[in-house]
C-alpha positions in Angstrom: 73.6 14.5 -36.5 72.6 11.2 -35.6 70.9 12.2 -32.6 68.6 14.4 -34.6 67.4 11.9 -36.7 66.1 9.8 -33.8 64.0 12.5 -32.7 62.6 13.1 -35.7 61.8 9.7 -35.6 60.2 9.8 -32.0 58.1 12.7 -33.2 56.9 10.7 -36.5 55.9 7.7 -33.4 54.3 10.8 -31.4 52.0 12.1 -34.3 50.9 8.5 -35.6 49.9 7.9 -31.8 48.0 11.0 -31.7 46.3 11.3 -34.9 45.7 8.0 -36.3 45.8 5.5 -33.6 42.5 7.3 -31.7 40.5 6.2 -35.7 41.9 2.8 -35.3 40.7 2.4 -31.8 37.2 3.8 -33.0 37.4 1.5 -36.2 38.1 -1.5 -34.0 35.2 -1.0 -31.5 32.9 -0.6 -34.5 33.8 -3.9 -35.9 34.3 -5.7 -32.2 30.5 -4.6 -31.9 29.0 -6.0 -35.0 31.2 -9.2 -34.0 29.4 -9.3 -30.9 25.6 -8.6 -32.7 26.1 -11.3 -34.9 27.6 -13.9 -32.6 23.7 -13.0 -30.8 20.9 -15.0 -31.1 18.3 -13.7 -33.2 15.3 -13.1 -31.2 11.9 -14.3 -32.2 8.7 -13.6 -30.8 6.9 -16.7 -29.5 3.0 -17.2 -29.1 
C-alpha cells in the first residue's frame, strides 16, 4: 500500500514537470527579457 502511494506521488512530480514547468520556463524568459530591455540604455539620435 505504501508503495503505491509514492508512485502516485512520482506521477503528480511527472505531470507538474511536463505541463506546467515548460509555462514557467516561457514566463521567466519573458520577464528576464524585459529585465534586460530596461537595464539598456535608451538610445537617442544625435545631430
Amino acid at each position: 500500500m505504501e508503495n503505491q502511494s509514492r508512485n502516485i506521488e512520482v506521477s503528480r512530480v511527472d505531470s507538474f514537470l511536463l505541463f506546467i514547468a515548460p509555462f514557467l520556463v516561457i514566463i521567466a524568459a519573458i520577464a528576464v527579457s524585459f529585465w534586460a530591455v530596461l537595464k539598456d540604455g535608451v538610445v537617442s539620435e544625435e545631430e
